[in-house]
Each structure stands twice: as C-alpha cells, then as structure tokens.
C-alpha positions as CSV (number, residue, x, y, z in Angstrom):
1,X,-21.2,22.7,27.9
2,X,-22.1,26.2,29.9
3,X,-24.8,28.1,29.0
4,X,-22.4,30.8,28.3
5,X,-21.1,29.3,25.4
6,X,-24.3,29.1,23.8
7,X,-26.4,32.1,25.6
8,X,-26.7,35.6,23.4
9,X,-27.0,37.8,26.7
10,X,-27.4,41.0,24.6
11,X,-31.3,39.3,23.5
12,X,-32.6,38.8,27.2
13,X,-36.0,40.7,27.5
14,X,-37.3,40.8,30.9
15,X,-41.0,42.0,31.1
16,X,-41.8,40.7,27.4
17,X,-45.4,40.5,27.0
18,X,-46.6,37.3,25.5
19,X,-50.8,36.5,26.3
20,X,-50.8,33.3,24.9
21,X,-48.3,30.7,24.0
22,X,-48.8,30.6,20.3
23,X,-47.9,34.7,20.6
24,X,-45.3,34.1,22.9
25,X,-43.7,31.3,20.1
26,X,-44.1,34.0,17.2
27,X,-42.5,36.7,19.6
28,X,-39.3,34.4,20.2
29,X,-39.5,33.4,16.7
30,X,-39.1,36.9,15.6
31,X,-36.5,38.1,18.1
32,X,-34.6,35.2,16.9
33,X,-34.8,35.3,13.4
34,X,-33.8,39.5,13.6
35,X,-30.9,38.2,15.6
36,X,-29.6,34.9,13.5
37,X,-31.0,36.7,9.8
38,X,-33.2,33.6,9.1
39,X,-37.4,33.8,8.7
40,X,-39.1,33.8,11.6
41,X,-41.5,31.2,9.9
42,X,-38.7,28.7,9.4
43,X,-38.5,29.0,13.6
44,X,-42.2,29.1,14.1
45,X,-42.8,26.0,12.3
46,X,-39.6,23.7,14.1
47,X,-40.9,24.9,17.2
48,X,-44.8,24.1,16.4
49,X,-43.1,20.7,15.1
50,X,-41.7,20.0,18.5
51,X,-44.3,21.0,20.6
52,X,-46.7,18.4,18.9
53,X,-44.4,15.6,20.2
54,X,-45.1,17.2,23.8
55,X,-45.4,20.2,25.7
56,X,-41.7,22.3,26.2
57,X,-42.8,23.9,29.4
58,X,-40.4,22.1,31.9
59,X,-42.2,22.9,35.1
60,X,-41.8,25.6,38.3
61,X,-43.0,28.3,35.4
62,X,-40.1,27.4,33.3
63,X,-40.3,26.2,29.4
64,X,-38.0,25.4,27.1
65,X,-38.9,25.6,23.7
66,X,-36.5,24.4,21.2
67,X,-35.4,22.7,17.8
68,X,-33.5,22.4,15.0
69,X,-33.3,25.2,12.3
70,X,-31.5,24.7,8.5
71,X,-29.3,27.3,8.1
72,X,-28.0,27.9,11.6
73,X,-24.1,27.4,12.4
74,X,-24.0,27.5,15.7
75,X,-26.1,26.7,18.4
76,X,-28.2,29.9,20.0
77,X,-30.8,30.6,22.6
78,X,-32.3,33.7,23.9
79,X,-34.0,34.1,27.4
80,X,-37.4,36.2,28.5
81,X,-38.9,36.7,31.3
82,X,-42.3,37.3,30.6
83,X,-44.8,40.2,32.5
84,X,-47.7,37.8,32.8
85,X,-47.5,34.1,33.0
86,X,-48.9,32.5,29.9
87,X,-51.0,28.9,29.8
88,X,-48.4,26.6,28.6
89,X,-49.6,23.0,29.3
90,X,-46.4,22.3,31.2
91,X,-46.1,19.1,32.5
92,X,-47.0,20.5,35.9
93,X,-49.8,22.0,34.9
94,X,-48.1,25.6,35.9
95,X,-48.3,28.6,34.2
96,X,-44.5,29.5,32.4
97,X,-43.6,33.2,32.8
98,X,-39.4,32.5,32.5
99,X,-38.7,31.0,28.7
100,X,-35.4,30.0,26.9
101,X,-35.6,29.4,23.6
102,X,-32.5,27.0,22.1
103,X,-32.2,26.8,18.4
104,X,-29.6,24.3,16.6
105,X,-28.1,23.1,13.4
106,X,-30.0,19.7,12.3
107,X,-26.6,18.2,12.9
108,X,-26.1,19.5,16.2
109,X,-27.6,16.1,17.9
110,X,-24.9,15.5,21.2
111,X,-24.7,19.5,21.6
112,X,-28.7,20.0,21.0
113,X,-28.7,17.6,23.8
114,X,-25.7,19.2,26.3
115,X,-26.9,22.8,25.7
116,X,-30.7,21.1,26.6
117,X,-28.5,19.9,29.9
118,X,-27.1,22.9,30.6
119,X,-30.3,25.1,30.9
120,X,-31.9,22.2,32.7
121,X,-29.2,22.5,35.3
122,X,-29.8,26.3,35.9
123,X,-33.4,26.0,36.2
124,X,-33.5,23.2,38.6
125,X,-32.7,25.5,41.1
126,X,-35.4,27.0,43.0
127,X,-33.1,30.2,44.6
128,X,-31.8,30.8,41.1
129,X,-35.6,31.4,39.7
130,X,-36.7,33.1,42.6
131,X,-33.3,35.5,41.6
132,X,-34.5,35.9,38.0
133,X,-38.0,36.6,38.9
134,X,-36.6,39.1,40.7
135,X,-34.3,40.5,38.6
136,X,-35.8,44.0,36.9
137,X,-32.7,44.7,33.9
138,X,-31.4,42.6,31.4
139,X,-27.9,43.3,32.8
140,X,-29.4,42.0,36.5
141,X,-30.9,38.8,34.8
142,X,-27.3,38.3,33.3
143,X,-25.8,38.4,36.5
144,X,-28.1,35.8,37.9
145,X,-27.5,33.6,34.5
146,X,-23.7,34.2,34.7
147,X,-23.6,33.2,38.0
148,X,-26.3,30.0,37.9
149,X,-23.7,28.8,34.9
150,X,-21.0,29.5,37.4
151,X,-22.1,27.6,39.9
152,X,-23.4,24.6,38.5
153,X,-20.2,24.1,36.1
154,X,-18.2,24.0,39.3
C-alpha cells in the first residue's frame, strides 16, 4: 500500500495552528469529519480512545494519530504541518509539528495496519522531513509526499 492510495492531497494544511494537542485532535477531527460527512465527535473520541493506550507522536516531530471510525468506507488520512510545534508526549520526548491523521473502517484491520506502514516508511526519512518542513504550499508539500511515496514503493 502507497500512501497515495489512501492520502486526500486536496486536505493538506501547512502552517495549521494547533497550541495544544487536545486542540490540535479537535482541529483534525473537524477537518475530517467536513471532508468524510461524519461528527467530528465520533473522530475525537476514537482518537482520545487510542491515545489512552499510548502516545501517537512517533518521534523526530512526527505523530500519527489514528483509529477506527463506524461509518467510514474507505480508509483516509489528511496531513498538517503545524506553525508551532505542540507538546505531544512523543515517545521521544520531542515536540510534533508534522501530523497525519489515518482514519479506517472497524474492519479495516490488515489495511489499518499497511496504510500505518506506509506513512511510517515516509517519515523515517530524515531528508524527506527536513523537505516538508520546508515546504511553504500545499501543492509543495504534495510534491515532497508524492515523491517520498515514490521513492520508498520502489
């Protein structure tokens, strides 16, 4: 799986502003839900869930917050880059200012787990954050997604 498949590049916000991480959960709970036409509480509240078993921030600034959502057919993430790193209690102690969000059916177990794979494999790469830190459009953080997913599916 490419994070292509599963990516809704029109929904990338660079500069978002977030403060916290609880605001930052509501603000990608919201753009979601206006996106997928499902509550933004129903999101909130699987993400809340999941964060309880364990912080989603994956390290180097990154987090990944994700979960399962009733009513979803497909799976679907949206990316941010925030303006101001936000606490995060990542398991490296780092602030998190570049955030995907992945949302899936509850029987999406395998693909939940090869879409988790597939941003993992992107943001294990320490030129390709340094690119979308550096990125200023949503069109220019595209281009540095497109071509991450590129390059790591080869």
């Amino acid at each position: 799986m490419r994070l292509t498949d599963f990516l809704d590049f029109d929904a990338i916000k660079p500069g978002l502003s977030a403060g916290n991480k609880r605001s930052l959960l509501n603000q990608l709970a919201n753009l979601a839900a206006s996106r997928l036409g499902i509550t933004p509480a129903e999101i909130v509240a699987t993400l809340t869930e999941r964060e309880k078993l364990g912080s989603t921030g994956f390290g180097h600034g990154v987090a990944i917050p994700h979960g399962k959502v009733d009513g979803l057919s497909q799976i679907y993430c949206l990316f941010v880059r925030l303006s101001e790193p936000v606490g995060y209690k990542a398991i490296d102690g780092k602030p998190v200012d570049l955030v995907f969000l992945l949302l899936s059916p509850p029987e999406a177990g395998a693909e939940h787990l090869k879409a988790l794979a597939a941003i993992s494999r992107v943001v294990r790469n320490a030129a390709t954050l340094e690119k979308m830190r550096g990125a200023r459009s949503r069109d220019a953080l595209a281009a540095v997604l497109m071509g991450a997913d590129e390059r790591d599916a080869a």
